[in-house]
BANUNU-482120 format. One record per residue (C-alpha): residue in three letters; x, y, z. Coordinates in steps of 0.25 Angstrom, whole numbers, padded with zeros to 4 digits, always signed. Each point is the difference from the previous one (the first is absolute). Example, Ala and Ser with C-alpha at 12.3 -4.5 7.8 and 13.67 -1.06 7.14 Angstrom:
ALA+0049-0018+0031 SER+0006+0014-0002 
// end
This chain:
UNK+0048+0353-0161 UNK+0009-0013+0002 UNK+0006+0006+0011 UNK-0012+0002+0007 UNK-0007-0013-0003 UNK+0015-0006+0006 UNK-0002+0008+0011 UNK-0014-0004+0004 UNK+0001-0013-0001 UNK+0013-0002+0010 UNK-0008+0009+0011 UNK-0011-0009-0002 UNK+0007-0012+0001 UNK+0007+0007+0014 UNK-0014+0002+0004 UNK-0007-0013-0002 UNK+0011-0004+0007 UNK+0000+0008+0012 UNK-0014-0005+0002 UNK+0004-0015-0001 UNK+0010+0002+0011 UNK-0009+0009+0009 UNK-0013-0009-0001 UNK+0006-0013-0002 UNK+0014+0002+0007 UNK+0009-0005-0009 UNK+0017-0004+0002 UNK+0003+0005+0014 UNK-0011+0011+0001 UNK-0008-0002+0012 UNK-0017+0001-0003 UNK-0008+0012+0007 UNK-0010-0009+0004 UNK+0011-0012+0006 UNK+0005+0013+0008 UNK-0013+0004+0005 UNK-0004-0015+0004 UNK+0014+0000+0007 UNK-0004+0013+0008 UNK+0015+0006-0001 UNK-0002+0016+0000 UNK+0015+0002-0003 UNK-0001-0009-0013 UNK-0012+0006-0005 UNK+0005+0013+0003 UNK+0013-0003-0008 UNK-0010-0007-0011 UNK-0008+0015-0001 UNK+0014+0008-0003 UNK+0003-0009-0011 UNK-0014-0001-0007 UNK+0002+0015+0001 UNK+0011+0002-0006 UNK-0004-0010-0012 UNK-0013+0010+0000 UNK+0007+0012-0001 UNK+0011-0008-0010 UNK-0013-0004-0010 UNK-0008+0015+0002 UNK+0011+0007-0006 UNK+0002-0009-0012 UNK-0013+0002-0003 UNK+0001+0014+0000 UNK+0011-0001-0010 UNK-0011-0009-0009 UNK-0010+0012+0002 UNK+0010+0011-0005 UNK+0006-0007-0011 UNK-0015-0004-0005 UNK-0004+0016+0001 UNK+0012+0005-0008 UNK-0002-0010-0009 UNK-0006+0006-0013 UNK-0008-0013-0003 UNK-0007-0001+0014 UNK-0001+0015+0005 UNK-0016+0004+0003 UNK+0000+0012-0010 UNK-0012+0007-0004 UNK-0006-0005-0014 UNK-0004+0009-0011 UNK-0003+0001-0015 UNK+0006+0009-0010 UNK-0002+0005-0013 UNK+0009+0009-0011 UNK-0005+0013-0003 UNK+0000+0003-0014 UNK-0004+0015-0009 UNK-0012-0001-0005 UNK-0011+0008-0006 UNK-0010+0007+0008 UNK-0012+0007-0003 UNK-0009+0007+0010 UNK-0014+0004-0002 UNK-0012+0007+0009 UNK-0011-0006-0001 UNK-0013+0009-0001 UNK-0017-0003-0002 UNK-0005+0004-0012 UNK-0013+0000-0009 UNK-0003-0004-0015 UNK-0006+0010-0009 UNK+0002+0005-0013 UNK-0004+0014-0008 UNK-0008-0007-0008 UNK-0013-0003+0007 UNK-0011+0009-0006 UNK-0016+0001+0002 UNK-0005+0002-0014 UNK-0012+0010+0000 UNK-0009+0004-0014 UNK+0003+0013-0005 UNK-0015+0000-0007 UNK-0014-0004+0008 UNK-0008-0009-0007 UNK-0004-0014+0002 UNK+0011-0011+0001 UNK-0004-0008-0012 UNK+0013-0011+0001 UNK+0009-0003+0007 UNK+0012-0007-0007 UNK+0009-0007+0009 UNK-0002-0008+0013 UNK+0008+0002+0015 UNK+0015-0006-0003 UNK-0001+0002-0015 UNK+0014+0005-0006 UNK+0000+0012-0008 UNK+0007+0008-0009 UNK+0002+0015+0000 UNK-0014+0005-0007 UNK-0007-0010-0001 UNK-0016+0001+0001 UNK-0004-0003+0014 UNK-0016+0005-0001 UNK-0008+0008-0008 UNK-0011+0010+0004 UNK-0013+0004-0008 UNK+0005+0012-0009 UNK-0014+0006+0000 UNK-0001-0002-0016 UNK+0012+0009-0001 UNK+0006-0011-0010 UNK-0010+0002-0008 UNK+0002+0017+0001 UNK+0013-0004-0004 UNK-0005-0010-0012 UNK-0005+0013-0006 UNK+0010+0009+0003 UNK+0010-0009-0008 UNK-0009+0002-0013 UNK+0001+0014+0002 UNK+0012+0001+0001 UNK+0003-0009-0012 UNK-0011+0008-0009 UNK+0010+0012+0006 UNK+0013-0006-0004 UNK-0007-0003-0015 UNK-0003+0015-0002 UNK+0012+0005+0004 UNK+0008-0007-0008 UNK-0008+0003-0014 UNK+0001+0014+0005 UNK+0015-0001+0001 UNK+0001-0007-0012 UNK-0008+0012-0006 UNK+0008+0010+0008 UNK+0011-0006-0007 UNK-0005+0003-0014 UNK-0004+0015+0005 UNK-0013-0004-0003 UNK-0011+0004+0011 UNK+0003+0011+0012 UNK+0011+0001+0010 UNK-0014+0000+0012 UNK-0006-0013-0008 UNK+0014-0007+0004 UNK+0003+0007+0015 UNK-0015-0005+0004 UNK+0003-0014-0004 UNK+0013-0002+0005 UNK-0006+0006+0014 UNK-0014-0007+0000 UNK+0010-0013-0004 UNK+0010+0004+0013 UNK-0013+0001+0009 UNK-0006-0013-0004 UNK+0013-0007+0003 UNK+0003+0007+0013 UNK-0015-0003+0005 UNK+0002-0016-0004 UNK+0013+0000+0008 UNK-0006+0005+0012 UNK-0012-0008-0002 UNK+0008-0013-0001 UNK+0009+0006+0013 UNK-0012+0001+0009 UNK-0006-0013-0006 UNK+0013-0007+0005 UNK-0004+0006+0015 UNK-0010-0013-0001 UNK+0008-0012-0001 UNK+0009-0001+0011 UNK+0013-0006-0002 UNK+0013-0006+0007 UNK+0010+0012+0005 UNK+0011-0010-0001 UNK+0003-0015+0000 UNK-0004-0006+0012 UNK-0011-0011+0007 UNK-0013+0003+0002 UNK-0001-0001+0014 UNK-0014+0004+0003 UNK-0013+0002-0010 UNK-0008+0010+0011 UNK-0013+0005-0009 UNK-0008-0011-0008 UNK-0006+0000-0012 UNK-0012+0009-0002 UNK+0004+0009+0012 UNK+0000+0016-0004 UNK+0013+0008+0004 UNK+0004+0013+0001 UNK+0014+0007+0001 UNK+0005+0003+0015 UNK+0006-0006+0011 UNK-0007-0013+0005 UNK-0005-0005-0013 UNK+0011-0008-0005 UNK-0001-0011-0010 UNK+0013-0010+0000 UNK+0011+0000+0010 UNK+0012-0004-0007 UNK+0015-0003+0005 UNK+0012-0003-0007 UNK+0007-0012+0008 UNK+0014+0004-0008 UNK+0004+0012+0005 UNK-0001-0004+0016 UNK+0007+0006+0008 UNK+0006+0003+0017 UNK-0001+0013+0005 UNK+0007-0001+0015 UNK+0003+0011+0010 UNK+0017-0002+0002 UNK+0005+0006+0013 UNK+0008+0013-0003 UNK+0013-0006+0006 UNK+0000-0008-0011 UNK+0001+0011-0011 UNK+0013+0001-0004 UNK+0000-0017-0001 UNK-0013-0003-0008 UNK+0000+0005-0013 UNK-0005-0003-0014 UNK+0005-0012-0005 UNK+0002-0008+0014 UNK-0005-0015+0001 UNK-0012-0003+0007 UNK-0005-0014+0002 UNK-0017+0000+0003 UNK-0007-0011+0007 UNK-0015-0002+0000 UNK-0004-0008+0010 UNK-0013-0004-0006 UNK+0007-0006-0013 UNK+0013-0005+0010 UNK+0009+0006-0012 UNK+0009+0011-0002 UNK+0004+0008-0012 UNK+0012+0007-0003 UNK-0001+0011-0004 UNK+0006+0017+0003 UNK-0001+0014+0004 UNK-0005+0008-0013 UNK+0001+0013+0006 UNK+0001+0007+0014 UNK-0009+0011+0006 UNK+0006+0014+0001 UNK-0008+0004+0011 UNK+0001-0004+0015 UNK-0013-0001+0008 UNK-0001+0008+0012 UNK-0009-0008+0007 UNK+0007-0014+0000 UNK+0015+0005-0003 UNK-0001-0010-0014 UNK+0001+0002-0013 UNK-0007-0010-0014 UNK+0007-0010-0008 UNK-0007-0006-0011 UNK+0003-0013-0004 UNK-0007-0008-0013 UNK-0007-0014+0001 UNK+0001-0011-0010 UNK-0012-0005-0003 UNK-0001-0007-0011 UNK-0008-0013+0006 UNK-0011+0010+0004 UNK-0001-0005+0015 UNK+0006+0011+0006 UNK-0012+0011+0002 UNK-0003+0016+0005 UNK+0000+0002+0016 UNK+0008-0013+0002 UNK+0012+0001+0012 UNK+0012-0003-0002 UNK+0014-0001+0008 UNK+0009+0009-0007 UNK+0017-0003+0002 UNK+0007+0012-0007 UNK+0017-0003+0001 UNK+0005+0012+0006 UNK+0016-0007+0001 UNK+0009-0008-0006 UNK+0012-0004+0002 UNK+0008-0008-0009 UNK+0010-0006+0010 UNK-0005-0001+0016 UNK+0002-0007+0011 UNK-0012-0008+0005 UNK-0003-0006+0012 UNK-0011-0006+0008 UNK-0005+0010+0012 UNK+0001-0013+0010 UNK+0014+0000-0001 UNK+0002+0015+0004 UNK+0002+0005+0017 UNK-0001+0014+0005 UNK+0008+0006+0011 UNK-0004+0009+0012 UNK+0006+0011-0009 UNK-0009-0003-0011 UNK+0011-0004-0009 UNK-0004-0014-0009 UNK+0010-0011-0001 UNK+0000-0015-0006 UNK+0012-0009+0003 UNK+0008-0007-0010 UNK+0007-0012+0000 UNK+0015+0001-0001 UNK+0014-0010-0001 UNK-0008-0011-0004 UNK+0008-0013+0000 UNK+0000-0012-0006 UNK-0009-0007+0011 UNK-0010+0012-0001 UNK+0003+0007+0012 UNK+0001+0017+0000 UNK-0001+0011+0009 UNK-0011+0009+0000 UNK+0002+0015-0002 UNK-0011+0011+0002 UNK+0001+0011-0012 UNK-0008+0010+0002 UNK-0008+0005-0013 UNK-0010+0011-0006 UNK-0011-0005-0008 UNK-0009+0005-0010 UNK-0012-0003-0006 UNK-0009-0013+0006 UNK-0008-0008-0011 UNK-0009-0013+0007 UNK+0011-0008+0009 UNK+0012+0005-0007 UNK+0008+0015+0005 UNK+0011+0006-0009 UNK+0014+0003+0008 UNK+0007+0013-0004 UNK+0010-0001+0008 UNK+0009-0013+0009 UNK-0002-0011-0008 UNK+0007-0003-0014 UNK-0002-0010-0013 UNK+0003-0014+0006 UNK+0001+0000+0014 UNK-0006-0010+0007 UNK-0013+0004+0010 UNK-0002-0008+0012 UNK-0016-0002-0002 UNK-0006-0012+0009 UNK+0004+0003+0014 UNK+0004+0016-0002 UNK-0006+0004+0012 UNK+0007-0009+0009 UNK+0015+0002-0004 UNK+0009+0010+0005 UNK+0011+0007-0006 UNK+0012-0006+0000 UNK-0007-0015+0002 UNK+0005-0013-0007 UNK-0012-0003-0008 UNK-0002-0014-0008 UNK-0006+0001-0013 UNK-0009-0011-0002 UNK-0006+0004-0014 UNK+0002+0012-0009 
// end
């Protein structure tokens, strides 16, 4: 680089001058503009040939200048690009999918017994517990049908046992005991159906769950059937996903899989899995179900609400990512990126095209199979305007 400073500094010192002599006509040298006063056309012709040959003299010094500053690796006019090291990583794909909240249990509650709905004992977005009283309906004085029954059977019971105790003692007949142990029987029978059909009246809790909507009011009369319920009630703990997986997918989706779901109406997603698979593929859409259960112990998450559904369906423990920008494609169709290679000390490589097979695409980032290995350097800024076999110069990484 000394050399080249040296060098520089002489030829300009020979051009300033050359310039002195010509406009000034210093020493002996004779001006151009004395000779063109003094009219003499051999002199000026003479002047011409040697300002030529200085001209010629000073264009190819310059030339030299100009080719020494091109092969120099400081100065030459290279394309600039950014790089960065590929490293193995983890990778985890997922589909994403729509899906709907639901849960099996989400009941209407309907009376078995008609009758007048004397009480009802929990309000909308009460908790209850499994069996527990939820309404009562007018029995129609069977309780009181049942009060008696109960003293029959307990004057019942008191004979019986005096004629077993007597039985016991051969004291009275065999038929005396057989009537009372049978009328005893019946009486107990008769109570236990009476008090199972007394039961039909108050209406209670199939399992644990919320109330989620109190449909008859007090005072109304119900009857069994469809269309007469009393109390919706949903249990909000056993949520779950039902969604409708493409069948190419079957042999990747499986029980046990990871499943991240986000509601959009909550901005929050749960992680969660695949609990079981279906074993049947629908004709109509080519799919098959996957169910998938929702935490929900806050309570916000309700039936019917959408969800996006992303159920992994590869992993791989050591891939090779790299953003899709970086990658070119030929007019065979074959991919390639180009890496950086021989990098010196002054940050300038050569770019090399490796043509690669990719995989699976998650958001910006593609897996590469095949044509790039752990820690070789991928020319990212400025990919698309190198060639193969370019001096590139790496300006960041």
């Amino acid at each position: 680089m000394r050399k080249f400073k040296n060098y520089f500094n002489a030829l300009f010192a020979t051009i300033i001058a050359a310039t002195i002599l010509t406009g000034c006509g210093g020493g002996d040298a004779v001006s151009v503009q004395s000779i063109i006063e003094a009219g003499d056309v051999n002199q000026a012709r003479e002047k011409r040939k040697e300002l030529s040959t200085q001209q010629r003299s000073l264009a190819d010094e310059i030339s030299q200048l100009d080719d020494f500053i091109n092969n120099s690796g400081e100065q030459r006019n290279i394309p600039l690009v950014t790089t960065f090291k590929v490293e193995n990583k983890q990778f985890k794909h997922y589909i994403e999918l729509q899906g709907n909240v639901t849960t099996k249990q989400n009941v209407l509650i309907y009376p078995e017994m008609a009758g007048t709905l004397l009480k009802v004992h929990v309000t909308k977005g009460q908790s209850v517990k499994k069996g527990q009283l939820l309404g009562t309906i007018d029995d129609g004085g069977m309780r009181n049908q049942l009060s008696q029954m109960k003293t029959q059977l307990s004057l019942a019971k008191t004979t019986f046992e005096r004629q077993e105790k007597l039985w016991k003692l051969d004291i009275g007949s065999e038929i005396q005991y057989l009537q009372a142990k049978t009328n005893y029987e019946a009486q107990e029978s008769a109570v236990k159906q009476m008090e199972e059909q007394l039961g039909k009246f108050s209406i209670r809790a199939p399992f644990t769950g919320i109330i989620d909507e109190v449909i008859l009011d007090q005072g109304t009369v119900v009857v069994p059937g469809i269309g007469v319920a009393v109390f919706r009630i949903v249990n909000l703990s056993d949520m779950y996903l039902e969604v409708d997986v493409p069948e190419s997918y079957v042999a990747s989706i499986t029980k046990g899989r990871e499943v991240k779901v986000y509601f959009s109406a909550l901005g929050e997603t749960i992680d969660t899995y695949v609990r079981q698979t279906g074993n049947f593929i629908n004709p109509d859409n080519r799919s098959f179900t996957a169910e998938i259960p929702v935490p929900n112990k806050g309570g916000i998450i309700k039936p019917n609400m959408t969800a996006k559904v992303r159920i992994n369906d590869y992993t791989s423990d050591e891939a090779i990512l790299i953003p899709q920008s970086v990658i070119n494609e030929n007019a065979e169709g074959e991919q390639y990126a180009f890496l950086a290679k021989d990098v010196t000390k002054d940050k300038i490589g050569k770019a090399e095209k490796s043509v690669i097979t990719t995989g699976k695409t998650q958001g910006d980032y593609v897996e590469v199979l095949t044509g790039i290995s752990n820690g070789q350097n991928i020319i990212e800024e400025g990919a698309r305007s190198v060639k193969d076999g370019q001096d590139v110069k790496i300006i960041t990484e």
